[in-house]
DSSP file (Angstrom, degrees, kcal/mol; ACC not computed):
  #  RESIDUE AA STRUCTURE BP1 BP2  ACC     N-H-->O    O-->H-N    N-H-->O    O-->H-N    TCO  KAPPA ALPHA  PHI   PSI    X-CA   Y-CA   Z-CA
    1    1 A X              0   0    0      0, 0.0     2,-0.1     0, 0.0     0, 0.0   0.000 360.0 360.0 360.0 129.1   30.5  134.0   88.7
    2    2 A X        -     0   0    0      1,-0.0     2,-0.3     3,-0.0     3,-0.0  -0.458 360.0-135.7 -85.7 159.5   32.5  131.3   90.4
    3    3 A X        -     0   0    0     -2,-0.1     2,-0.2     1,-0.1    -1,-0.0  -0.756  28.4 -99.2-118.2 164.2   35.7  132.7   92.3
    4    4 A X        -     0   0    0     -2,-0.3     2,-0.4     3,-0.0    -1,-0.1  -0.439  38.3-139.7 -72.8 139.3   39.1  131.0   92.0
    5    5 A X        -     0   0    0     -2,-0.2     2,-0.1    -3,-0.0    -3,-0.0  -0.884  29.1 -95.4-100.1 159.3   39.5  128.7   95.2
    6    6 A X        -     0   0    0     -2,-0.4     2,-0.7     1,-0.1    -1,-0.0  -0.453  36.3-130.3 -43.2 129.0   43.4  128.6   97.1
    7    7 A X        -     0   0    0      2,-0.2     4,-0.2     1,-0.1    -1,-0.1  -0.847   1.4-140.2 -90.3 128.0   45.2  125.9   95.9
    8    8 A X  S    S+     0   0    0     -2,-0.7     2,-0.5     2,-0.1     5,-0.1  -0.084  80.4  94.7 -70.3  15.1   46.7  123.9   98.7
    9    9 A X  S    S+     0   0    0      1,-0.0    -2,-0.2     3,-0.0     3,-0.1  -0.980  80.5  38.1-124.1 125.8   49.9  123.5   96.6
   10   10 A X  S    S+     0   0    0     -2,-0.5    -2,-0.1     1,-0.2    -1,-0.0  -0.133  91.8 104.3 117.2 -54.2   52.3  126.2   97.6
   11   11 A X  S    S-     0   0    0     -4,-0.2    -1,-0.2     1,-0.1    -3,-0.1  -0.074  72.3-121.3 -70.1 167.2   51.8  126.4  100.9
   12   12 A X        +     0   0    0     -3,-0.1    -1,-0.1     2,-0.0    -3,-0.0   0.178  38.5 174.6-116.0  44.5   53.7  125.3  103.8
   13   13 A X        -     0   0    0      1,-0.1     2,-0.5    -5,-0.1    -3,-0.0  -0.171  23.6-135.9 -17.0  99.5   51.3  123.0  105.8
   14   14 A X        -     0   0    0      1,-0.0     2,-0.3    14,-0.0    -1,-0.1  -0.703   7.9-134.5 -58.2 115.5   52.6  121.3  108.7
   15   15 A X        -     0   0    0     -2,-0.5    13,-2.0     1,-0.0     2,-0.4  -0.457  22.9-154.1 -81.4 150.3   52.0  118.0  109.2
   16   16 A X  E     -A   27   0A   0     -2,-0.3    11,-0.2    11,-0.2     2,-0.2  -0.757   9.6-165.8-115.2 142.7   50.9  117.4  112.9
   17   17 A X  E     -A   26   0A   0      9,-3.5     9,-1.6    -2,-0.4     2,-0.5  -0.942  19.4-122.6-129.2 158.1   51.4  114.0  114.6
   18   18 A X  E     -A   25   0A   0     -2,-0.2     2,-0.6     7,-0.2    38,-0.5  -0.913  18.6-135.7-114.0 116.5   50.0  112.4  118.0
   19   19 A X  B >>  -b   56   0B   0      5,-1.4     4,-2.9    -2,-0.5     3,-1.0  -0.525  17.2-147.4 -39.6  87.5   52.8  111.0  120.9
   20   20 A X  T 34 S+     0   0    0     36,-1.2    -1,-0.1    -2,-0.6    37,-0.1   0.733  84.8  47.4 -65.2 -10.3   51.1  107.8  121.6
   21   21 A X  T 34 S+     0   0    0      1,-0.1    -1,-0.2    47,-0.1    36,-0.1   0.979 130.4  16.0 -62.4 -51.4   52.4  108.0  125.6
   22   22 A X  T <4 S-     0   0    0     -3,-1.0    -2,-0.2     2,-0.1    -1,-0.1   0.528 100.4-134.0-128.5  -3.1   51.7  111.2  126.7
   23   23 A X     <  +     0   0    0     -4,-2.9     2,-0.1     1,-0.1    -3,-0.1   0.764  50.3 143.5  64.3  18.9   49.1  112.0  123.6
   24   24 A X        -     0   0    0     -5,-0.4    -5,-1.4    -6,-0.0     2,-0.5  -0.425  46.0-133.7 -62.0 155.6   50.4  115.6  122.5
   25   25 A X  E     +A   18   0A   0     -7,-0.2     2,-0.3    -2,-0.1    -7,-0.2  -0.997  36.1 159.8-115.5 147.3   50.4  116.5  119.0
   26   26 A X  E     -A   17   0A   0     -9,-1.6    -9,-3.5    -2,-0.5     2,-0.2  -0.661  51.1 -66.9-146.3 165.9   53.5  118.1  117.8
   27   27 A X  E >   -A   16   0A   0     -2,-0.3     3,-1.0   -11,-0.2     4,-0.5  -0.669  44.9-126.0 -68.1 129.2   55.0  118.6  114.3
   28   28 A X  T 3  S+     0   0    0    -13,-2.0     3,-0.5     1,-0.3   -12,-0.1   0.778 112.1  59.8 -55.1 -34.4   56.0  115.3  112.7
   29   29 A X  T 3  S+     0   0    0    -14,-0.3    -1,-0.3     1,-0.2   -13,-0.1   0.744 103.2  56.4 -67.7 -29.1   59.5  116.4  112.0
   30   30 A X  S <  S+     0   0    0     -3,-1.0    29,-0.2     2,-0.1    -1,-0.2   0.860 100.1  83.3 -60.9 -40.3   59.8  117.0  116.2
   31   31 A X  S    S-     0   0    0     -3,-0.5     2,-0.5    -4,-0.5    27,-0.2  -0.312  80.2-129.3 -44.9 130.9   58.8  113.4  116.7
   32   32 A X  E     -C   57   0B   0     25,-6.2    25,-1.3    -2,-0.1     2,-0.1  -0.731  28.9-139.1 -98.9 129.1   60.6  110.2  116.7
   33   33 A X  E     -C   56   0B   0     -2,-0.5    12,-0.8    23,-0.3     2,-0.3  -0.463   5.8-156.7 -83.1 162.9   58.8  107.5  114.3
   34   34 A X  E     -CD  55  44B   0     21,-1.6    21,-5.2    10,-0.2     2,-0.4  -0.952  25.1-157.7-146.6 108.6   58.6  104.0  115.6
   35   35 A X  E     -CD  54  43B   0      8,-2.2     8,-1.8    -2,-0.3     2,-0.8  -0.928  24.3-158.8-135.0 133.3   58.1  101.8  112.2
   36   36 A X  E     -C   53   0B   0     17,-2.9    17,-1.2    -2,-0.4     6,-0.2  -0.761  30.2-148.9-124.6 109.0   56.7   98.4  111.5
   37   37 A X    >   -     0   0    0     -2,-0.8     3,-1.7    15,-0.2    15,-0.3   0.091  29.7 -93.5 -74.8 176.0   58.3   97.5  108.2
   38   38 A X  T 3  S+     0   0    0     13,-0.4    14,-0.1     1,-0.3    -1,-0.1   0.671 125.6  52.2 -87.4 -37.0   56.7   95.3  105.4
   39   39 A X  T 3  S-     0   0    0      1,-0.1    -1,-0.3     2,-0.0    -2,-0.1   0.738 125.4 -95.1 -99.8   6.0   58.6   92.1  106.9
   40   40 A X  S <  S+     0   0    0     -3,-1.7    -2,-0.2     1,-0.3    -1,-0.1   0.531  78.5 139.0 123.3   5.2   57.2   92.6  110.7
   41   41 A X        -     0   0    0     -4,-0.1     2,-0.4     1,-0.0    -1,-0.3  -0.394  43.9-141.4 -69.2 162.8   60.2   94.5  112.1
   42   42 A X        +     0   0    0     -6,-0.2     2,-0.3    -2,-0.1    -6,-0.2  -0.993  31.4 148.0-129.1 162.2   60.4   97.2  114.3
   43   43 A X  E     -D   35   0B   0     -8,-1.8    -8,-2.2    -2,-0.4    -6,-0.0  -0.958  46.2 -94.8-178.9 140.9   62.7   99.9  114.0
   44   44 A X  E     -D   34   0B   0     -2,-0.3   -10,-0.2   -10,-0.2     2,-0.1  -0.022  31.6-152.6 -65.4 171.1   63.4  103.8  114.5
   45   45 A X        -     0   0    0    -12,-0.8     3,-0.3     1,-0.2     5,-0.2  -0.315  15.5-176.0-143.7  64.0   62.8  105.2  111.8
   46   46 A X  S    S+     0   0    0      1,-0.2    -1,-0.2   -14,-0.1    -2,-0.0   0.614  83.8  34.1 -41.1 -33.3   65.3  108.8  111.5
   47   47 A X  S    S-     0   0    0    -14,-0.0    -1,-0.2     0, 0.0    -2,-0.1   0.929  99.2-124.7-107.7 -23.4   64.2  110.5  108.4
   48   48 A X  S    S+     0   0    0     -3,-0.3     3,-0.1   -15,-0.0    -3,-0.0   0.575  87.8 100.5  85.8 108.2   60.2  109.5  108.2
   49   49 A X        +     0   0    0      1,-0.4    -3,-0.1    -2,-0.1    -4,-0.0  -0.341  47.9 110.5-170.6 -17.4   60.6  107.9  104.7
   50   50 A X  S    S-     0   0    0     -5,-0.2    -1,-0.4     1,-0.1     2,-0.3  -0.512  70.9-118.9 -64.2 142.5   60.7  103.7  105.7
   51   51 A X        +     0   0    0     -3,-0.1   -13,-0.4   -16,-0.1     2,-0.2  -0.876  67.3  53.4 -79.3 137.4   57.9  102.2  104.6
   52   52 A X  S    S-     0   0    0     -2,-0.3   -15,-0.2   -15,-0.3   -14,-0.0  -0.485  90.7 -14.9 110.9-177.2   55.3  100.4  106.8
   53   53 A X  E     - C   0  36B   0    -17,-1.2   -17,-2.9    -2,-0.2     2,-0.3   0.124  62.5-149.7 -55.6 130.1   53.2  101.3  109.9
   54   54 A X  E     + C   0  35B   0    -19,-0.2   -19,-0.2    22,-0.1     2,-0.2  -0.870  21.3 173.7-108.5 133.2   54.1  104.1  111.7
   55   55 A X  E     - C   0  34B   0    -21,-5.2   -21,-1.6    -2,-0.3     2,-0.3  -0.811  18.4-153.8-107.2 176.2   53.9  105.2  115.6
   56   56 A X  E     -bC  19  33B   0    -38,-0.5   -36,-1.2   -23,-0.2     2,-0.4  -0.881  14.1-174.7-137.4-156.9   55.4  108.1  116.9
   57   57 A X  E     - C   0  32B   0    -25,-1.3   -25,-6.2    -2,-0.3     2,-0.2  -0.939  27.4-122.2-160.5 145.3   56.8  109.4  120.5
   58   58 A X        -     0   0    0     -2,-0.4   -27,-0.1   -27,-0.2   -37,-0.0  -0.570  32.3 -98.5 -92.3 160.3   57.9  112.7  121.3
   59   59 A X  S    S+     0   0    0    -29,-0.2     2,-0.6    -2,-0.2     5,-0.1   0.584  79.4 128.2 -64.0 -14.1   61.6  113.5  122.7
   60   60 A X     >  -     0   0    0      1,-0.2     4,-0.8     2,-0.1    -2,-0.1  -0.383  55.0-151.1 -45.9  99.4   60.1  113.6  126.2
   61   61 A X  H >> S+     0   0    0     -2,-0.6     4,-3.5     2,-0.2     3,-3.2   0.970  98.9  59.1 -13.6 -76.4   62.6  111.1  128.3
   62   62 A X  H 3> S+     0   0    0      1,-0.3     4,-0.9     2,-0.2     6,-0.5   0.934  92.9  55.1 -28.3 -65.3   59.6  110.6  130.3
   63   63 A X  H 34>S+     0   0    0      1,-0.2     5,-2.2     3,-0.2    -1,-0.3   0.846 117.2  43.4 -53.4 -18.7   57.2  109.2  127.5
   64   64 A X  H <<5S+     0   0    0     -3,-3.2    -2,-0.2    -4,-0.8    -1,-0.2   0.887 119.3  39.5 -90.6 -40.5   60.1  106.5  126.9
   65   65 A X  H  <5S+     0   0    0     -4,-3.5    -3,-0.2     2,-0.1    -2,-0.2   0.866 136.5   9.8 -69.8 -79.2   60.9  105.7  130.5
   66   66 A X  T  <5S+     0   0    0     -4,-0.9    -3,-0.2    -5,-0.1    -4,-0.1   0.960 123.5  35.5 -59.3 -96.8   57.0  105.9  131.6
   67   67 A X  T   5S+     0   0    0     -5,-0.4     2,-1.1     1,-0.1    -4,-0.1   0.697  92.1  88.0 -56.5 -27.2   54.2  106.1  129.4
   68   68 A X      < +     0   0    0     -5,-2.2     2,-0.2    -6,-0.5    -1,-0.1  -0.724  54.4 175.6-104.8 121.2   55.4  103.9  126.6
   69   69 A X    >>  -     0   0    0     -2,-1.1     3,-1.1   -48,-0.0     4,-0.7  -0.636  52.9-110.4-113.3 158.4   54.5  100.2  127.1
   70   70 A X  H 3> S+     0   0    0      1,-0.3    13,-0.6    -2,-0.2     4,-0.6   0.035 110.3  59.6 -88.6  12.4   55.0   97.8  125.0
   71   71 A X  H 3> S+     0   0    0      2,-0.2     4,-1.8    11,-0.1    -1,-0.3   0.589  97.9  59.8-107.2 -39.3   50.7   97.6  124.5
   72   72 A X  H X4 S+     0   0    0     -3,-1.1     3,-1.9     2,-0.2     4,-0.5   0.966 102.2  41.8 -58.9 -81.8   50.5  100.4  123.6
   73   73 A X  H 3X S+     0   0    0     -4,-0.7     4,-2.3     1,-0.3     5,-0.4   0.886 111.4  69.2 -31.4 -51.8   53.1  100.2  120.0
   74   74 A X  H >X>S+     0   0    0     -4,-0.6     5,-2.3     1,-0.2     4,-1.5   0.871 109.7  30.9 -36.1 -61.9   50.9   96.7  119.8
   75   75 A X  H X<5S+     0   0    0     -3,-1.9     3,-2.1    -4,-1.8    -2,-0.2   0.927 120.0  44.5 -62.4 -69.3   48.1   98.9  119.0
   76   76 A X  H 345S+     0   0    0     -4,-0.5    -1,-0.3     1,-0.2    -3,-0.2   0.576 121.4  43.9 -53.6  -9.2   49.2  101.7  117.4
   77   77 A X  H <<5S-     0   0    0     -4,-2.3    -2,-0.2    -3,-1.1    -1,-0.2   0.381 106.6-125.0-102.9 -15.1   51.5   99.2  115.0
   78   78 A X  T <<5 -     0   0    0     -3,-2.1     2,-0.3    -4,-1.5    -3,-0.2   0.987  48.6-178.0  64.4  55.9   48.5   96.7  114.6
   79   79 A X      < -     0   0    0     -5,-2.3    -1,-0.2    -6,-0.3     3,-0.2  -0.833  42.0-140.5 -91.2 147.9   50.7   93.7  116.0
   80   80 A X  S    S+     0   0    0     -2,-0.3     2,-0.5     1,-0.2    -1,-0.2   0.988  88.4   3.1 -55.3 -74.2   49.9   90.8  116.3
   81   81 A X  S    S-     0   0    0      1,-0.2    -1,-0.2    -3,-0.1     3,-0.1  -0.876  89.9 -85.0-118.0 166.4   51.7   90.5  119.6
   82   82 A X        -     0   0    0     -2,-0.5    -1,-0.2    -3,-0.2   -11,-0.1   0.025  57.8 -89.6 -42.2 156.4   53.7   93.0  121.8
   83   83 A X        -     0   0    0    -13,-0.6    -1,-0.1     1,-0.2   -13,-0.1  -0.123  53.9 -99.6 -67.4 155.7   57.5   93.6  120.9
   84   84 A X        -     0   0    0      1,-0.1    -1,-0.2    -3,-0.1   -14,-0.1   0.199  29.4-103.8 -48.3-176.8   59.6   91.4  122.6
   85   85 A X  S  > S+     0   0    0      3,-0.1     4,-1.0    -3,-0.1     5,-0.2   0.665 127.1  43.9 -98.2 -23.3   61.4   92.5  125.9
   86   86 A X  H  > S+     0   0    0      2,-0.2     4,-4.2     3,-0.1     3,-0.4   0.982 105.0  52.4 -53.6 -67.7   64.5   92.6  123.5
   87   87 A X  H  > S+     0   0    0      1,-0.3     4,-1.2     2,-0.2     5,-0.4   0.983 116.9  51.6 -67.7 -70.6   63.1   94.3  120.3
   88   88 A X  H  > S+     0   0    0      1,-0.2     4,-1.4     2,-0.2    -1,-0.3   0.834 109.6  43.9 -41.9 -23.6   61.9   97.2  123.3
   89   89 A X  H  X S+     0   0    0     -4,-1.0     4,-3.4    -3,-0.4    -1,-0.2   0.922 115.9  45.5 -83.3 -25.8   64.9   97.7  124.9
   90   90 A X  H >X S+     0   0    0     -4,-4.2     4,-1.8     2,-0.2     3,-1.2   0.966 115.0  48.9 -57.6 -59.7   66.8   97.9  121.7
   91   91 A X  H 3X S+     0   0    0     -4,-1.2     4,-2.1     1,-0.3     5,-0.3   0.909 115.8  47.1 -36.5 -73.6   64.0  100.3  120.3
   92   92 A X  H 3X S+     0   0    0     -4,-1.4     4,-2.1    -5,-0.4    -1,-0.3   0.713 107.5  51.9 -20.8 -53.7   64.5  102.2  123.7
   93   93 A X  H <X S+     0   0    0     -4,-3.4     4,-2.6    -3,-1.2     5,-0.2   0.990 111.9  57.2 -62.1 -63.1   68.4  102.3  123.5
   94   94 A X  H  < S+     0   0    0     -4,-1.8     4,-0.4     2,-0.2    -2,-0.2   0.626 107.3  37.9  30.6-100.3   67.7  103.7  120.1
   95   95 A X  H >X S+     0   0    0     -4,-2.1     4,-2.8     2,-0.2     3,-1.0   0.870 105.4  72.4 -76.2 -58.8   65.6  106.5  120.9
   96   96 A X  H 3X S+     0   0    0     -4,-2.1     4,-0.7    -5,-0.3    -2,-0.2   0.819 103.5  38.1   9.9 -92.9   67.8  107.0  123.6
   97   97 A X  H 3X S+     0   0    0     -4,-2.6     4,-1.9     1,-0.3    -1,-0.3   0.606 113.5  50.6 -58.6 -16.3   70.6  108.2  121.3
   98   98 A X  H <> S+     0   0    0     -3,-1.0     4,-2.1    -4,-0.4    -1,-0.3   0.962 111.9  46.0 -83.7 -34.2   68.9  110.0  118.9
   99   99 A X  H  X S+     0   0    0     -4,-2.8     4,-2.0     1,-0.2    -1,-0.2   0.714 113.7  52.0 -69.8 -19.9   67.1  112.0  121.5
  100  100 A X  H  X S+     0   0    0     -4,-0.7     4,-1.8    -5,-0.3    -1,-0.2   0.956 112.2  50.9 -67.2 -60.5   70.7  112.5  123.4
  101  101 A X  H  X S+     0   0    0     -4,-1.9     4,-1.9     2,-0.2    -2,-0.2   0.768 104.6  56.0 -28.8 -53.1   71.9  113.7  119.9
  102  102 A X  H >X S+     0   0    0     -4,-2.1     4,-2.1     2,-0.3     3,-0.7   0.957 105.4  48.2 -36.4 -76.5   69.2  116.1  119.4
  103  103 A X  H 3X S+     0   0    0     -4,-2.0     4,-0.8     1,-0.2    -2,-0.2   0.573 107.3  57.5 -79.9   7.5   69.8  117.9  122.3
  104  104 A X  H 3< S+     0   0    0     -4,-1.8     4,-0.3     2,-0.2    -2,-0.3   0.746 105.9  47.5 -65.3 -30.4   73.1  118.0  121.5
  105  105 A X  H <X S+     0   0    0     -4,-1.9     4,-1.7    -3,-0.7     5,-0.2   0.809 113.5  49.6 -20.3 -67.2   72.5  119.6  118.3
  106  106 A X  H  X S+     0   0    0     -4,-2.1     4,-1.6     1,-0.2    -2,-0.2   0.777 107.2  51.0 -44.1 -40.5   70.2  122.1  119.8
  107  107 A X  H  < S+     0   0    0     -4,-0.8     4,-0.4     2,-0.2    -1,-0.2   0.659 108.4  57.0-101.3 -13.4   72.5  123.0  122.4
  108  108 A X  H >4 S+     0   0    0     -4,-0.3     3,-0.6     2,-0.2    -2,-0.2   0.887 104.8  50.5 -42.7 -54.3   75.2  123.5  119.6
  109  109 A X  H 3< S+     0   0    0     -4,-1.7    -2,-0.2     1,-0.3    -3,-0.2   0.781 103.5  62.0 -86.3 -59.7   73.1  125.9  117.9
  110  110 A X  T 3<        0   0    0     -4,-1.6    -1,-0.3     1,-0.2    -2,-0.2   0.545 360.0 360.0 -26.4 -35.6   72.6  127.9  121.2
  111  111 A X    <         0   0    0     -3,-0.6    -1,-0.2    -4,-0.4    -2,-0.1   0.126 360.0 360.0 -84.1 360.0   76.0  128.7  121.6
């Protein structure tokens, strides 16, 4: 007699994602996406819904200031070549605010 197996629809499965700087894996929804859209942009990517190539980095200050170089997103983004010095600070500034934003949220919520 065969037994009924769980169906995986129902549940509440986190999807888990890797920080390519510092190489944690975290919940995608903690993580800031880094997306390289269908015509060859890059751009942050707030809700995780743009389409095209995804990286992502974690809120860690550090991992933007430090660990993520612009060789890295080549790779994880499959570019041809590394972002500009431009298209990275902009990316940077970016991430910047949202990550400022965040913990301003958070520290809302605390209160």
């Amino acid at each position: 007699m065969r037994t009924r197996t769980a169906s995986i629809r129902g549940r509440n499965l986190s999807t888990m994602r890797t920080c390519i700087a510092c190489r944690t894996p975290a919940q995608k929804n903690s993580l800031i996406r880094i997306v390289r859209t269908v015509q060859g942009e890059l751009d942050i990517d707030n809700n995780g819904k743009l389409p095209g190539r995804g990286a992502y980095l974690c809120e860690n200050v550090s991992c933007w200031e430090n660990g993520f170089i612009p060789v890295s997103l080549q790779e994880s983004l499959h570019l041809v070549n590394p972002p500009s010095k431009t298209e990275f600070n902009l990316l940077t500034k970016k991430a910047r605010d949202i990550i400022l934003e965040s913990l301003a949220k958070k520290k809302g919520q605390t209160k």
